[in-house]
C-alpha positions as CSV (number, residue, x, y, z in Angstrom):
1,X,-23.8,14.3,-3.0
2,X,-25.8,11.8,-0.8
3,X,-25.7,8.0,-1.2
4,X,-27.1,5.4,1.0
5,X,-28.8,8.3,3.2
6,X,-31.5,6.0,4.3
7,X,-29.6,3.3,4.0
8,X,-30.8,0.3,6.1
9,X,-29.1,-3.0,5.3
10,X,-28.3,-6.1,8.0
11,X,-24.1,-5.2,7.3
12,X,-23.3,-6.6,11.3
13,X,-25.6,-9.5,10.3
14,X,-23.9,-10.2,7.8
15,X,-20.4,-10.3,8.4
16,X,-20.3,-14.0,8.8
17,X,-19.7,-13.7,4.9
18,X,-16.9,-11.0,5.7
19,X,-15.1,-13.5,7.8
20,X,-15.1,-16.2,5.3
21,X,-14.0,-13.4,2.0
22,X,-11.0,-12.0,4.8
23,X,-10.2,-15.6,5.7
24,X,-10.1,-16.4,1.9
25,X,-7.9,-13.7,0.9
26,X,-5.3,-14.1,4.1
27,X,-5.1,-17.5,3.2
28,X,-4.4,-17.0,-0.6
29,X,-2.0,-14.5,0.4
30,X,-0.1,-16.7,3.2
31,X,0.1,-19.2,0.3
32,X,1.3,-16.4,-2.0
33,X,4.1,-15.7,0.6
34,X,5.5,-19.0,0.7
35,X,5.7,-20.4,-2.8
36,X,7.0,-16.4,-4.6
37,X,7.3,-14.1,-1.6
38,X,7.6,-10.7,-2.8
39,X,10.2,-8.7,-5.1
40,X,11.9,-6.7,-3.3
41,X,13.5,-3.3,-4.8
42,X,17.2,-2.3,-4.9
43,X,16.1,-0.1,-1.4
44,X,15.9,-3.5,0.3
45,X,18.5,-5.7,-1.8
46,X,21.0,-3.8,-2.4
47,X,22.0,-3.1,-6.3
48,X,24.2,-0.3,-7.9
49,X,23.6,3.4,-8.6
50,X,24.9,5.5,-11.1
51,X,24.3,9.2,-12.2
52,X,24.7,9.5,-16.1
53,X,25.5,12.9,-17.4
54,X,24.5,14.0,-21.3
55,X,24.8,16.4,-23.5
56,X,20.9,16.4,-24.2
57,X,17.7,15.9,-22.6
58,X,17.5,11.9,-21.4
59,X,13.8,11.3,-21.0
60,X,13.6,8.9,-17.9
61,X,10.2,7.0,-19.2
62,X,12.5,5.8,-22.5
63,X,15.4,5.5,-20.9
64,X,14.0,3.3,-18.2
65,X,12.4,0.9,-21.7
66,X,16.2,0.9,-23.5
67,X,17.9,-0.2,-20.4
68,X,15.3,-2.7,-19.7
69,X,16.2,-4.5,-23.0
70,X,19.8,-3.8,-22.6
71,X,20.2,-5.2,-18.9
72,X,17.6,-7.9,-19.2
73,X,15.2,-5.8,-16.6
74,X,14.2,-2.4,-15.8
75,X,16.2,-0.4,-13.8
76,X,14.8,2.6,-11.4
77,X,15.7,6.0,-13.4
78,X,14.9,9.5,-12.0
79,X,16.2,12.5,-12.8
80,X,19.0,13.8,-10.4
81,X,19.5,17.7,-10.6
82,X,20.5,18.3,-14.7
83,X,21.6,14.4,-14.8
84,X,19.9,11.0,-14.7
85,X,19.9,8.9,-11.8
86,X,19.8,5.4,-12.6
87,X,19.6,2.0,-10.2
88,X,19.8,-1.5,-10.7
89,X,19.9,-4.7,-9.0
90,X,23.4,-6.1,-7.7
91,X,23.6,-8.3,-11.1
92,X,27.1,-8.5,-13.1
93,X,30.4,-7.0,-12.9
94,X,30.0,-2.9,-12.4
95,X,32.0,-1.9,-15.5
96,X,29.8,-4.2,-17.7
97,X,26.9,-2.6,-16.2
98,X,28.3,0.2,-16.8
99,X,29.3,-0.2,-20.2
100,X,26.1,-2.0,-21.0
101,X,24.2,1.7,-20.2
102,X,26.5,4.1,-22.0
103,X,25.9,1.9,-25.0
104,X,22.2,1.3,-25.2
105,X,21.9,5.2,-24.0
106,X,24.6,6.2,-27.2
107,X,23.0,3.8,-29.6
108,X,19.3,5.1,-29.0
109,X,20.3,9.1,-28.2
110,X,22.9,10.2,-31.3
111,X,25.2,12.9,-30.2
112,X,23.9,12.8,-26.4
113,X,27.7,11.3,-25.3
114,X,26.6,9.9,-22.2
115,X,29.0,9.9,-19.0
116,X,29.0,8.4,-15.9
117,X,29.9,10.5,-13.5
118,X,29.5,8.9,-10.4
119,X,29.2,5.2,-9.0
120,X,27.5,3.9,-5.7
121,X,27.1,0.8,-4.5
122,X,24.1,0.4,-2.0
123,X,25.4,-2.7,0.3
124,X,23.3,-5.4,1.9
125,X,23.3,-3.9,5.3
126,X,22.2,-0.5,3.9
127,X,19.3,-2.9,2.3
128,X,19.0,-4.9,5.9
129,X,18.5,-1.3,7.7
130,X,15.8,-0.2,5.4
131,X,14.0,-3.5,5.3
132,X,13.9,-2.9,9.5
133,X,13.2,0.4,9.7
134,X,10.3,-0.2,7.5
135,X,9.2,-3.3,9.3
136,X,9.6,-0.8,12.7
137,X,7.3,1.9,10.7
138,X,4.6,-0.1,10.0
139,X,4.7,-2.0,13.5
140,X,5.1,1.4,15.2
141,X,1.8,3.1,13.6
142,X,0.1,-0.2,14.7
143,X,1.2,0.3,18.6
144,X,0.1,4.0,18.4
145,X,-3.3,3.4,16.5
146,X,-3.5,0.9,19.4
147,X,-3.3,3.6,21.9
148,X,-4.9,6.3,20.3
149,X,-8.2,4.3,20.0
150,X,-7.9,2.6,23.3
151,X,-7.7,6.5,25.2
152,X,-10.7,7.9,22.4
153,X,-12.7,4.7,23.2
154,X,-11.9,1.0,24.6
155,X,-9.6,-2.1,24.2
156,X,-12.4,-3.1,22.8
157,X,-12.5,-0.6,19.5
158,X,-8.6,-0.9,19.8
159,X,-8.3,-4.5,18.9
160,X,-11.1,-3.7,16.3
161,X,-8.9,-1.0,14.4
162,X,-5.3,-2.7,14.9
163,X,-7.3,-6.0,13.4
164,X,-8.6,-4.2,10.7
165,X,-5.1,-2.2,9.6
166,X,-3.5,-5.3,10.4
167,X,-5.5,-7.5,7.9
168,X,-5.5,-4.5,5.4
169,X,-2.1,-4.8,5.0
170,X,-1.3,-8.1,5.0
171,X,-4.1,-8.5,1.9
172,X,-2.3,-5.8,0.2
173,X,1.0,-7.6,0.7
174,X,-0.4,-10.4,-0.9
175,X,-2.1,-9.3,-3.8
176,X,1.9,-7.7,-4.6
177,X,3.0,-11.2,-4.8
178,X,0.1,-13.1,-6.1
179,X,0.1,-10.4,-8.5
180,X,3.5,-10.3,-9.5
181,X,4.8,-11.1,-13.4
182,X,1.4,-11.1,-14.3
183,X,0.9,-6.9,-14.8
184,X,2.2,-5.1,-17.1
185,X,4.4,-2.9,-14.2
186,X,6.5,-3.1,-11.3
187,X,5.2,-4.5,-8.3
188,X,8.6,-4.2,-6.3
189,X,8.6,-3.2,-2.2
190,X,10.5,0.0,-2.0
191,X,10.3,2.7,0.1
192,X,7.8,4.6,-2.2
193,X,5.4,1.6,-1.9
194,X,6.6,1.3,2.0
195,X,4.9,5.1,2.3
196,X,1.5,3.7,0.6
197,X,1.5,0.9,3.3
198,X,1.4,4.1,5.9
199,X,-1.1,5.8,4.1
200,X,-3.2,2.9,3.8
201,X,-3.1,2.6,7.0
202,X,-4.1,6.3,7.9
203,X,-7.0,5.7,5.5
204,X,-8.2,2.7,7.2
205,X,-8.4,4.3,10.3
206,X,-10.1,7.7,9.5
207,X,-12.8,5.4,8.4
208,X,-12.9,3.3,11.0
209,X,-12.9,6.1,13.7
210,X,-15.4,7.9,12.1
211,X,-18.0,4.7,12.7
212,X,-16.5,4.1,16.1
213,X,-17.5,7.3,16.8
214,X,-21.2,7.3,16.1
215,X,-21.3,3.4,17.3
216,X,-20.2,5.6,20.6
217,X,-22.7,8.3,20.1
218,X,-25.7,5.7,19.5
219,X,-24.7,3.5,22.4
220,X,-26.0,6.7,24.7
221,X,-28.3,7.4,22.8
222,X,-30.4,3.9,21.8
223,X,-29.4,2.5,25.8
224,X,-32.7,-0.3,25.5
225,X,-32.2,-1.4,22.1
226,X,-29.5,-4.7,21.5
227,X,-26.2,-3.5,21.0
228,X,-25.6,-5.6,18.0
229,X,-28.5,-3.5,16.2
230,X,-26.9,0.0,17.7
231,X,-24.2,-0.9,15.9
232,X,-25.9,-1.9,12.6
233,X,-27.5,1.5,12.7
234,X,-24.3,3.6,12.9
235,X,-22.4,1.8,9.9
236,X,-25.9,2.7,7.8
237,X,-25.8,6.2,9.2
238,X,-22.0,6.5,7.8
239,X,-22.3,4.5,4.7
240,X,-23.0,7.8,2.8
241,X,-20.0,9.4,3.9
242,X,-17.7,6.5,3.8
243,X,-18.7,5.5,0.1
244,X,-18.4,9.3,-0.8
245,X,-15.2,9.3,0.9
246,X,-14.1,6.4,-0.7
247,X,-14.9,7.4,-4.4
248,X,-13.7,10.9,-4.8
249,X,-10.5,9.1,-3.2
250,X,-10.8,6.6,-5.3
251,X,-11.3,8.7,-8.2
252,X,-7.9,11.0,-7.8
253,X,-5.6,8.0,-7.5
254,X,-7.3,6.3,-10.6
255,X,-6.0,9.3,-12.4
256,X,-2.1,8.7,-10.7
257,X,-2.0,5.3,-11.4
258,X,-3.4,6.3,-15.4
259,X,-1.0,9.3,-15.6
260,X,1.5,9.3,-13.4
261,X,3.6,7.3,-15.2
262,X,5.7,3.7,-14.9
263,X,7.7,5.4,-11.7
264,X,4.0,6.0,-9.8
265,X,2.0,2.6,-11.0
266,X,3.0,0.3,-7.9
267,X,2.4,3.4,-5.7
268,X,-1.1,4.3,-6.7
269,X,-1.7,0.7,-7.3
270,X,-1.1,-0.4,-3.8
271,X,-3.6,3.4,-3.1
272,X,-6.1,1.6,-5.2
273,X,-6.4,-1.8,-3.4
274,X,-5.6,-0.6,-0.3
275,X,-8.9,2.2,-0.2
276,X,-11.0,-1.0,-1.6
277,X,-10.0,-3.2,1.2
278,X,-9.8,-0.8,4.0
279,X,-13.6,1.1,3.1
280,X,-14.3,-2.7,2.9
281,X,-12.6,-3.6,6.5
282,X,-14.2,-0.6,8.4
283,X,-17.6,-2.3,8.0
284,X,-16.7,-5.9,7.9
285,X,-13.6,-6.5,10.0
286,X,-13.5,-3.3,12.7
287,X,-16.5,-3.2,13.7
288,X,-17.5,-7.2,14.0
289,X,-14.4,-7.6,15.9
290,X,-16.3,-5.2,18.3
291,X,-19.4,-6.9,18.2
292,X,-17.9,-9.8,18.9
293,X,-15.8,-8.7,21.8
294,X,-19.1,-6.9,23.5
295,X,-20.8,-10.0,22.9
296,X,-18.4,-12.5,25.1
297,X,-18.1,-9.4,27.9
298,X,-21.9,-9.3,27.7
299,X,-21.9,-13.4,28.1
């Protein structure tokens, strides 16, 4: 399959207008922050956990629906070995929670006689050293996409990926709480949507190396010819492999988000933006942060 195989637009010419879409997402999303910040799950807040035995099959898509009319909002509900694990927010006295599950799980399963047979409570400073460690994660794969680049290339290219990841996601981030209440799923931070952040990330930067990598190539090759349109050449040259890239990827996570069920939507969701924005930041953020740098170096 080849797209774009003679492609020949002005993309570094034109990322004037990638500056100002970037700038206008980062702001909307800053703004986001402030006035609704963003929901975060029972991994980062803290809530209850219970593990509800029965004596038939619980289904955890209907359970997860009754309990959300029972408790006022969805709880998290996996299955845990032959039992159901379920999760909710620190709301309410524990035995009314409890009560509150055995009675919508009794009145909408007859003859299951639903038990709880054990009780956690995930504390505040279990939440507190999740929320850092994840901060760390994301901050950590920055510093070492930072070095990476800067030993495969230059500080120049390094800035240019780190930027790029960097802005990825911080849109991502805000299209979560811009987003949030108005979609018919959850859009809570937890540690499932914590591991899309770091695959996003990985994405991004498989892209971006990939055109780093023939902007390195061309440079040696094209030595005469202005180093702005060395670099316009190789983003053309991998457009066909980026879009490619991009839509079969595209394509498989489509089919999560469709069939994967409530538990998977905010996951593949954030998949979904986040391959948009980083196939989009690889040509309009990355490499014009290059250009740019080259350009004061070269002045």
């Amino acid at each position: 399959m080849r797209l774009f195989e003679n492609a020949d637009y002005n993309l570094v010419g034109a990322r004037t207008k990638g500056y100002i879409f970037s700038g206008v997402l980062l702001v909307l999303s800053f703004i986001s922050f402030a006035l609704h910040g963003l929901e975060m799950g029972i991994d980062f807040q803290g809530g209850m956990e219970f593990v509800v035995q029965s004596e038939t099959d619980l289904q955890p898509t209907e359970v997860r629906s009754i309990l959300g009319q029972a408790l006022g909002e969805e709880p998290e509900v996996k299955t845990f070995e032959d039992d159901l694990l379920i999760r909710t927010l620190p709301e309410g006295e524990i035995t009314v929670v409890e009560n509150q599950i055995l009675e919508a799980i009794a009145a909408a399963y007859p003859g299951a006689n639903p038990d709880i047979i054990k009780t956690d409570i995930v504390g505040p400073r279990f939440a507190s050293d999740l929320k850092r460690g994840a901060v760390y994660a994301v901050l950590g794969s920055l510093l070492v996409i930072f070095i990476y680049i800067l030993i495969r290339f230059e500080w120049r290219f390094s800035l240019g990926a780190v930027g790029a990841v960097f802005h990825d996601v911080l849109i991502v981030l805000g299209l979560f709480s811009m987003l949030h209440g108005f979609l018919p799923f959850s859009l809570q931070i937890d540690q499932a949507i914590i591991a899309a952040f770091l695959t996003i990330v990985g994405y991004s930067l498989n892209d971006t190396v990939v055109i780093f990598d023939r902007i390195r190539e061309y440079t040696n090759i094209f030595k005469t010819e202005p180093y702005e349109d060395v670099v316009n050449k190789s983003v053309n040259t991998t457009l066909s492999r980026t879009v490619v890239t991009s839509l079969t990827t595209l394509l498989v996570v489509t089919i999560l988000f469709i069939f994967g069920g409530d538990v998977l939507r905010g996951f593949s969701f954030a998949l979904i933006v986040g391959i948009l924005i980083g196939t989009y930041s690889s040509v309009f953020v990355a490499t014009p942060i290059v250009v740019e740098l080259q350009a004061r170096a070269a002045s």
